[in-house]
C-alpha positions as CSV (number, residue, x, y, z in Angstrom):
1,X,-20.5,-35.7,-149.9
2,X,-21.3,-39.1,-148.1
3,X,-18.7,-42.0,-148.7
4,X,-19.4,-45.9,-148.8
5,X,-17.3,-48.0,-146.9
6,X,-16.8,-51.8,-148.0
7,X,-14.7,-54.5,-147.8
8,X,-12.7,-54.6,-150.9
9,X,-12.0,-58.7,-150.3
10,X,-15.1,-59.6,-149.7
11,X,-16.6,-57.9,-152.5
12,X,-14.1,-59.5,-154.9
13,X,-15.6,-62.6,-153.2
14,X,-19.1,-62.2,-153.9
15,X,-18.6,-60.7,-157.5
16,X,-16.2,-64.1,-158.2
17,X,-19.1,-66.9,-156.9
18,X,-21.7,-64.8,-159.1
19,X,-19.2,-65.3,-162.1
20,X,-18.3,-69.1,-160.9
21,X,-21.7,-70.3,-160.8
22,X,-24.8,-69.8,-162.4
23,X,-28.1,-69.7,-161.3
24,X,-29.5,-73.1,-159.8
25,X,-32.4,-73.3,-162.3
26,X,-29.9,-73.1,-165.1
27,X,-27.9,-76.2,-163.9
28,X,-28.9,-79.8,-163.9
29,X,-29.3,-82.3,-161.2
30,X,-26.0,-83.4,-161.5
31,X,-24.4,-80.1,-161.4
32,X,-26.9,-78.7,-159.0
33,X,-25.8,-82.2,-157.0
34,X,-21.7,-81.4,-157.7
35,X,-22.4,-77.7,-156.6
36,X,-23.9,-79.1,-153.4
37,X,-21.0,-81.2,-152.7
38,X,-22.8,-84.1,-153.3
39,X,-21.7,-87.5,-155.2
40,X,-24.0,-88.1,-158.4
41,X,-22.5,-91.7,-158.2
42,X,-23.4,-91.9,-154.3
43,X,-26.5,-90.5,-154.6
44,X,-27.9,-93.4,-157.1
45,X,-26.5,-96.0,-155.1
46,X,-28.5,-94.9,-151.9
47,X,-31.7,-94.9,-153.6
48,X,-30.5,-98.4,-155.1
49,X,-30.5,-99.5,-151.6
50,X,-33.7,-97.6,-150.0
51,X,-35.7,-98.9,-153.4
52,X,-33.9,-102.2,-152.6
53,X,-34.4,-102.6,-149.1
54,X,-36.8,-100.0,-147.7
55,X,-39.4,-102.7,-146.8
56,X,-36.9,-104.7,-144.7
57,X,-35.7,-102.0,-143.1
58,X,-39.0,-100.1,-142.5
59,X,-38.6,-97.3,-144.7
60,X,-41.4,-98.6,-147.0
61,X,-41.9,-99.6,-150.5
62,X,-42.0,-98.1,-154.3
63,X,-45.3,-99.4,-156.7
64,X,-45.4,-98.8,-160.2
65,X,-48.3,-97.2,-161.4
66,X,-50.5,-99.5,-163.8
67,X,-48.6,-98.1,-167.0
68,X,-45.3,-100.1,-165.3
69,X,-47.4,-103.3,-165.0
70,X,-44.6,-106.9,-165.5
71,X,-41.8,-104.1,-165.2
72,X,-39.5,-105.0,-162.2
73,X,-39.1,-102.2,-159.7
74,X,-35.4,-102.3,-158.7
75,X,-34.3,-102.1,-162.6
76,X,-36.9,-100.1,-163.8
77,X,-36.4,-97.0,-160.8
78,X,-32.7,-97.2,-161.4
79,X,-32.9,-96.8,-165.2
80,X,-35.5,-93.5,-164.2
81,X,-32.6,-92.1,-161.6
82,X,-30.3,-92.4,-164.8
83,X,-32.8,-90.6,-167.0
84,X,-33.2,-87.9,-164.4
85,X,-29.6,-87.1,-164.3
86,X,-28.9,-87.3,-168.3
87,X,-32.8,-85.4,-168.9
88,X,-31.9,-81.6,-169.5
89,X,-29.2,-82.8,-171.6
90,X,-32.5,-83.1,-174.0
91,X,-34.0,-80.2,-173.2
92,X,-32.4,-78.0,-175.9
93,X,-32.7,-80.0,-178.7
94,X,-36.5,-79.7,-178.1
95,X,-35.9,-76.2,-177.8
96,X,-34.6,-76.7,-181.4
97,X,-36.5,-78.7,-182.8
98,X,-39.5,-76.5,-181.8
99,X,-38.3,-73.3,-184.3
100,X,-37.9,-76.0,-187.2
101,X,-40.5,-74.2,-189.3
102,X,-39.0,-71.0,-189.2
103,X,-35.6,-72.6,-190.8
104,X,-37.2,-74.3,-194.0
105,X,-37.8,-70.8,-195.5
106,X,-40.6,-70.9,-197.9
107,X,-41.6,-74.5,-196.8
108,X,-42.2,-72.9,-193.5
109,X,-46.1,-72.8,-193.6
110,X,-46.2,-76.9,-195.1
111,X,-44.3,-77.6,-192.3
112,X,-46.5,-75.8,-189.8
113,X,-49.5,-76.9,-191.0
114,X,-48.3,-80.5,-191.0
115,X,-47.4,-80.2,-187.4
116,X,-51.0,-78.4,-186.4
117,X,-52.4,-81.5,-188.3
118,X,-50.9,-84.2,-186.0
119,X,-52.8,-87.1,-184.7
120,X,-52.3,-90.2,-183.0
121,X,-54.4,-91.8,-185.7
122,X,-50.7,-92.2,-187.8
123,X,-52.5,-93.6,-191.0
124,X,-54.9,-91.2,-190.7
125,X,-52.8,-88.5,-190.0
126,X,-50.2,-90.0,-193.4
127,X,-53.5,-89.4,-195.8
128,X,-53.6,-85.9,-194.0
129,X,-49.8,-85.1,-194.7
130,X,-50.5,-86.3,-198.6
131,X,-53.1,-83.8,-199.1
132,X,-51.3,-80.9,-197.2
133,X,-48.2,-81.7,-199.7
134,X,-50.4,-82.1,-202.8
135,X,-51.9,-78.5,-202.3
136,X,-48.9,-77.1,-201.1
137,X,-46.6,-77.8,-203.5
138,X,-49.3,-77.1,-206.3
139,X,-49.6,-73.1,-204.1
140,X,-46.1,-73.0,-204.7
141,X,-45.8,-74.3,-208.9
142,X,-48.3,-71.5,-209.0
143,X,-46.5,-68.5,-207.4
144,X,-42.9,-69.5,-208.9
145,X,-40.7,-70.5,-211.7
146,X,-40.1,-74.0,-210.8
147,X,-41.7,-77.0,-212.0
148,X,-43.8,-79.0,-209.3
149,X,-41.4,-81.9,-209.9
150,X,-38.7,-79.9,-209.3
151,X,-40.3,-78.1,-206.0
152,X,-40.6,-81.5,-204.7
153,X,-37.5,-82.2,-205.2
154,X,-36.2,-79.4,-202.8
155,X,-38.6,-80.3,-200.6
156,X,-37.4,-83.8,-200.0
157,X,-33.8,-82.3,-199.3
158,X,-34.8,-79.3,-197.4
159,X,-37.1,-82.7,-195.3
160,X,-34.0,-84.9,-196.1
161,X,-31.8,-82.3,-193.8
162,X,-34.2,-82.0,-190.9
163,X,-34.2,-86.0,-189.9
164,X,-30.5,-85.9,-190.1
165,X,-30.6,-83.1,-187.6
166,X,-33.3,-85.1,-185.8
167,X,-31.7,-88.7,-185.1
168,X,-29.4,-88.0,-181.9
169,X,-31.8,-86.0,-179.9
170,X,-34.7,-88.6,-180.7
171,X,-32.8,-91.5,-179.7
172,X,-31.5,-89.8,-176.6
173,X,-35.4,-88.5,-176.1
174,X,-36.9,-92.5,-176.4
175,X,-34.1,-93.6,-174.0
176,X,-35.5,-90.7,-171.3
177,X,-39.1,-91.7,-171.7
178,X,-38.9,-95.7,-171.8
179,X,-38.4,-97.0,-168.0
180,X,-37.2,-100.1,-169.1
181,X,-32.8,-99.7,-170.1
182,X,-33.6,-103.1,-172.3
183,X,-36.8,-102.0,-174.4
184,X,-35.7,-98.5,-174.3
185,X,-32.3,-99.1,-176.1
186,X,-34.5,-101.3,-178.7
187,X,-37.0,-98.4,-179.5
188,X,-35.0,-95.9,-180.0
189,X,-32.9,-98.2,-182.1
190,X,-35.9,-99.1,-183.8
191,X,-36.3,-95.0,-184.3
192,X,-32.4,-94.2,-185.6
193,X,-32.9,-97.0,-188.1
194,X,-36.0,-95.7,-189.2
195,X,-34.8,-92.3,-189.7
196,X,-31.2,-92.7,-191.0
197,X,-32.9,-95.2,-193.9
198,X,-34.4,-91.9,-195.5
199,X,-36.6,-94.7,-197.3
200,X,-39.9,-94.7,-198.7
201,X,-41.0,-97.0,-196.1
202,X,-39.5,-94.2,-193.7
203,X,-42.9,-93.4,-192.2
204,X,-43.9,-97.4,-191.5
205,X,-40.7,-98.0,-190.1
206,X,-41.4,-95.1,-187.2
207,X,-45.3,-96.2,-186.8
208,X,-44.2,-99.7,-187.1
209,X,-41.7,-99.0,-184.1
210,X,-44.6,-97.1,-182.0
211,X,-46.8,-100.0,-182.1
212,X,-44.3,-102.4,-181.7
213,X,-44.0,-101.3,-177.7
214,X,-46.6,-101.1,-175.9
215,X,-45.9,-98.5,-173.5
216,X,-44.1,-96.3,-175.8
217,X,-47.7,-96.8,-177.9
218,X,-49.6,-95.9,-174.4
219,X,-47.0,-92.4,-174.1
220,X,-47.1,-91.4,-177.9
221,X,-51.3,-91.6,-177.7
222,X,-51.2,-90.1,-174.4
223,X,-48.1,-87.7,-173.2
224,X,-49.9,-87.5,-169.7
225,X,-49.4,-90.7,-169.2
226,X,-46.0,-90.8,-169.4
227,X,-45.9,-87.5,-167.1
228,X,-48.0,-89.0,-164.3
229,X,-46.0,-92.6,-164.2
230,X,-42.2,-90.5,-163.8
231,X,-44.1,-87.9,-160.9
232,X,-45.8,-90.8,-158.9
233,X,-42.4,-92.9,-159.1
234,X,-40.1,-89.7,-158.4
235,X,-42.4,-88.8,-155.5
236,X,-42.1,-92.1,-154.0
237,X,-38.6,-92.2,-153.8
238,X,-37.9,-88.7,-152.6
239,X,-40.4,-90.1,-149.6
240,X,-38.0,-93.0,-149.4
241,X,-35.1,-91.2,-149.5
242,X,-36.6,-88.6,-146.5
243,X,-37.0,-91.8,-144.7
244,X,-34.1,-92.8,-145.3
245,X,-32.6,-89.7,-144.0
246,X,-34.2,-89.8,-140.4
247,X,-33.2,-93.4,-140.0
248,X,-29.1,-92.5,-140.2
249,X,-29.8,-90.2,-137.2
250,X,-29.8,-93.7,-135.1
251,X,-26.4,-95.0,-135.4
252,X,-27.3,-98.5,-134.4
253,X,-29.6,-99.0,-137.8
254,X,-27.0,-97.9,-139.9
255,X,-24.6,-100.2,-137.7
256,X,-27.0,-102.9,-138.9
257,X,-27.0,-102.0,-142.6
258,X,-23.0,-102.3,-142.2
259,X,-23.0,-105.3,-140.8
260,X,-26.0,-106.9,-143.1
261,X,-23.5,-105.6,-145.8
262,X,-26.6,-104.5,-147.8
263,X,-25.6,-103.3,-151.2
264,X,-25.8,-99.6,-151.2
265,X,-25.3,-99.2,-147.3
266,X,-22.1,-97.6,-147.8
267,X,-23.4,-95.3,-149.9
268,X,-25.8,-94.2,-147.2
269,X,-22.9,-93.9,-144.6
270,X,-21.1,-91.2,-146.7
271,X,-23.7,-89.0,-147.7
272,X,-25.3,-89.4,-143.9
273,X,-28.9,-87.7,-143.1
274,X,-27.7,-84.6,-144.2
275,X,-26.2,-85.4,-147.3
276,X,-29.7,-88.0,-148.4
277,X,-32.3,-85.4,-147.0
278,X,-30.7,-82.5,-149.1
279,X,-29.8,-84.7,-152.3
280,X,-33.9,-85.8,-151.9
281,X,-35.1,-82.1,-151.8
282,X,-32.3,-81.2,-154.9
283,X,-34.6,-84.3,-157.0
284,X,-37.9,-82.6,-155.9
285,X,-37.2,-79.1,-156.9
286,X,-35.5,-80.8,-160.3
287,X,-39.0,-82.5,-160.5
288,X,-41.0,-80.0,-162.6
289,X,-38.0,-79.8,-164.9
290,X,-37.4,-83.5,-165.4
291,X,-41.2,-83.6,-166.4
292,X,-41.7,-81.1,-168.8
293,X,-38.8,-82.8,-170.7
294,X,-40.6,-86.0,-170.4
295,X,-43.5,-84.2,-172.3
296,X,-41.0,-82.3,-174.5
297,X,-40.0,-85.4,-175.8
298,X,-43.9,-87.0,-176.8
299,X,-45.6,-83.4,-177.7
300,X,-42.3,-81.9,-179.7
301,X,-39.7,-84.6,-180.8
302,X,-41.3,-87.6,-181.6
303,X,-44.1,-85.6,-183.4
304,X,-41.7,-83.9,-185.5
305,X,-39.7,-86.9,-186.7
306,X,-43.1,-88.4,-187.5
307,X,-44.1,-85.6,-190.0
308,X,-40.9,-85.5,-191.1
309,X,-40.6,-89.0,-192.2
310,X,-44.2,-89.2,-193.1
311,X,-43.7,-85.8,-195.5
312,X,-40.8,-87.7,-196.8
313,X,-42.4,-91.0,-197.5
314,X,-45.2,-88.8,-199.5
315,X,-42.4,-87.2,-201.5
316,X,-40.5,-90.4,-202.7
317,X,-43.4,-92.8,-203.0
318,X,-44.7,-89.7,-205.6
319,X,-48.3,-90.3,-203.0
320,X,-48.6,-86.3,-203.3
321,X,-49.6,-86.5,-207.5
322,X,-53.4,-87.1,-207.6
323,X,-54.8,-90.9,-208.2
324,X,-54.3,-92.0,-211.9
325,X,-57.2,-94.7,-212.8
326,X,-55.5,-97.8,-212.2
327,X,-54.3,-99.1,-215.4
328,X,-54.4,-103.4,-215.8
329,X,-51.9,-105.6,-217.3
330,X,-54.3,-105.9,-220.7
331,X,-54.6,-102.0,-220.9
332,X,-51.3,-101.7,-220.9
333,X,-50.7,-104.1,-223.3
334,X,-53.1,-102.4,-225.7
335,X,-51.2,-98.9,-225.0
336,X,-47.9,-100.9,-226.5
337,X,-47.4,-99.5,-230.1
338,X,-45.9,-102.1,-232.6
339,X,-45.3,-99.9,-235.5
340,X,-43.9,-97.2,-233.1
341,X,-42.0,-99.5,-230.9
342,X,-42.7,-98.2,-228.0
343,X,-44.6,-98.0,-224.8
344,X,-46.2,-95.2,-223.5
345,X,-46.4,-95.5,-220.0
346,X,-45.7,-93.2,-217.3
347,X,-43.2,-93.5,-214.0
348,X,-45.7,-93.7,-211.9
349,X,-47.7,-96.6,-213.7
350,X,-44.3,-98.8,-213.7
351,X,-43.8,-97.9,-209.9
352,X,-47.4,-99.2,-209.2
353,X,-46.3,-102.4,-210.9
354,X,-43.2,-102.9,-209.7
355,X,-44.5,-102.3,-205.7
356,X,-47.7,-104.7,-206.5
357,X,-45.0,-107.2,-207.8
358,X,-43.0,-106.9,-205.3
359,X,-46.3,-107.0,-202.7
360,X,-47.1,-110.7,-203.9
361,X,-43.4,-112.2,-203.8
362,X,-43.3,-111.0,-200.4
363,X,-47.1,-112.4,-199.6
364,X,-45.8,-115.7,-201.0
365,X,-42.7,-116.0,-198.6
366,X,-44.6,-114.7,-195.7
367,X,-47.5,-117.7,-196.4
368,X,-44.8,-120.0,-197.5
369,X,-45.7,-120.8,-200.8
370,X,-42.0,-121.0,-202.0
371,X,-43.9,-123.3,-205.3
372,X,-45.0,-119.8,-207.0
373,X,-41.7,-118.7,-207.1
374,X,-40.1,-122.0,-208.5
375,X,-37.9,-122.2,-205.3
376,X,-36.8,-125.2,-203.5
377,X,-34.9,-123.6,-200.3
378,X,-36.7,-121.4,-197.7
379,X,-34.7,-118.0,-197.6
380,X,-35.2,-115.9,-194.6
381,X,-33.9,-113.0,-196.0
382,X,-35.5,-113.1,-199.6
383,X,-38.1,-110.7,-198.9
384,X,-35.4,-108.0,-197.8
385,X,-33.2,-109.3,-200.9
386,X,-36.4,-108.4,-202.6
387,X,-36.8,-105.2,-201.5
388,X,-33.4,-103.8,-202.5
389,X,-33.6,-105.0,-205.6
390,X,-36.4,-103.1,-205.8
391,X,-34.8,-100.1,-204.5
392,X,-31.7,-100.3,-206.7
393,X,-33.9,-100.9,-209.6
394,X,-35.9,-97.7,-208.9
395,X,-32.7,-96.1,-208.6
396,X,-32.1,-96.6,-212.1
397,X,-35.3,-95.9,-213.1
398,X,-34.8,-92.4,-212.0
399,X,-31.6,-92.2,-214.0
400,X,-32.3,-93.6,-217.8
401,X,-35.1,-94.6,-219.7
402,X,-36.2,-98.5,-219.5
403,X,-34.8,-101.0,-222.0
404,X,-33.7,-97.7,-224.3
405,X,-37.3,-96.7,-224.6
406,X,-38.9,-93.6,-223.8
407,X,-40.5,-93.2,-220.7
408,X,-42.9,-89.6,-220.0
């Protein structure tokens, strides 16, 4: 019988770094970086300085593709490092989000349908996501016990619960994909607000938000876009960086770095050409990773909080119940009842009238015609004081009839 002979020690040794560490795809940069021996911290600072400087000090120089046009190099690669290090922290909500449809139960096929549906065209796509709603919800009055109203009810909750689960990993997803640390905080601002209001403006908040910026309006309409302006950048600076590294071999340029006491030089110093070179190869086999979180974040997440606000805007605003023949001010008058005392008139009438009257107060302030509203002080705010007025009066619309009359 044949017998092995091992090393007891160094097989405890080899079984306790497979158990230590995982596998280097299933780290990120910065542990990858850590795991290396490598300084995060340093590592940004260096590419500050070979960004920075590289032209004066014959490394060469970074260009922002034309989708970076007025954005300022220096500021704009260093907020890109930053995204590249905090990117597969985003990478499993978009895993997540992706198996929404299989978690809202007998909405599941709604859902899917209204994410096969999505365009860039967001109007378009909004009159899309009405009739996907009206026909569902009508499938489903059919098949169960439930009234319609009451079906799209659950519906807005079951909708309701997905943005909730949806703002964090949005906002952290617009931050990735915006070069730009100023705009990029303001957009995915503009986003939380948009989807913590659960409003029935929700959807016009979001679209409002996307054409408000236009190079998150250039990503949205065209993920590629994005893709290609983070791979030319990244490439560039790995080049730098590999530049970088064979210039610390001579001892008299980074003597003159020291001296010049160029921002970043230090940096350079500690990690030396070893230390650049392999922190520049760790970025370029991240590469791949970093951009298919970049499209993650245009083709999954901010698709999916645009159905899901848009299905919610068609649920509150009552959009999904077919068109009513729009009923004037003299036709209602003639549906009043005198001997009956009441008017018959139905929710969805008195919300068209409210929103129209609403529409021209805000028209007036907008155009400044503060005489049609009898007011003699210029309000910035009024239209918003407007609005939740509105709001709170639809509130209570929902909760009892209007002026004790009956309401169908």
């Amino acid at each position: 019988m044949s017998s092995i002979t091992y090393n007891e020690e160094l097989l405890r040794n080899v079984v306790r770094e497979h158990l230590r560490y995982p596998p280097a795809a299933a780290m990120t940069l910065n542990e990858t970086m850590l795991y290396e021996g490598i300084s995060g911290s340093l590592v940004k600072d260096a590419i500050q300085f070979v960004v920075a400087g590289g032209a004066e000090y014959g490394l060469g120089a970074v260009t922002l593709p034309a989708a970076g046009a007025g954005l300022a190099i220096g500021p704009t690669v260093e907020t890109m490092i930053d995204s590249a290090f905090a990117a597969e922290e985003v990478a499993g909500a978009i895993a997540s989000v992706s198996n929404l449809g299989s978690k809202l139960g007998e909405y599941g096929a709604l859902w899917s349908e209204a994410i096969a549906a999505y365009g860039i065209d967001l109007q378009s796509y909004y009159n899309t996501l009405v009739e996907i709603v009206r026909k569902a919800l009508a499938d489903l009055g059919k098949k169960g016990k439930d009234k319609v109203e009451e079906i799209a009810k659950k519906l807005q909750g079951a909708i309701e619960d997905v943005i909730s689960s949806l703002v964090g990993a949005l906002k952290s997803g617009i931050k990735l994909i915006i070069p730009d640390a100023t705009i990029g905080l303001a957009a995915a601002k503009a986003f939380e607000e948009g989807l913590q209001a659960l409003s029935e403006n929700a959807f016009d908040l979001l679209a409002g938000a996307v054409e408000s910026v236009e190079m998150l309006k250039d990503f949205v309409s065209d993920p590629s876009i994005a893709v290609d302006f983070f791979k030319d950048v990244f490439q560039q600076v790995v080049e730098l960086m590999m530049a970088g590294a064979k210039k610390l071999e001579d001892m008299s340029w980074v003597k003159a770095i020291m001296v010049g006491g160029v921002a970043g030089g230090a940096a350079l110093k500690k990690l030396g050409p070893v230390g650049l070179e392999k922190a520049s190869a760790l970025i370029e086999e991240k590469l791949p990773t970093i951009l298919k979180i970049i499209d993650g974040v245009l083709t999954v997440l901010v698709p999916t909080a645009i159905t899901a606000v848009g299905l919610l805007q068609v649920l509150i605003r009552d959009d999904w119940r077919e068109e009513e023949t729009e009923t004037t001010s003299k036709q209602l008058a003639a549906s009043y009842n005198i001997m009956g005392n009441k008017m018959i008139i139905t929710k969805r009438q008195l919300r068209r009238i409210i929103r129209e009257a609403f529409g021209e107060v805000s028209k007036d302030f907008e155009e400044g015609r503060l005489d049609a509203l009898d007011s003699k002080e210029y309000k910035p705010n009024a239209s918003q004081e407007y609005l939740d007025g509105y709001e709170e009066g639809m509130q209570e619309l929902e909760g009892r009839p209007i002026g004790g009359r009956g309401m169908r």
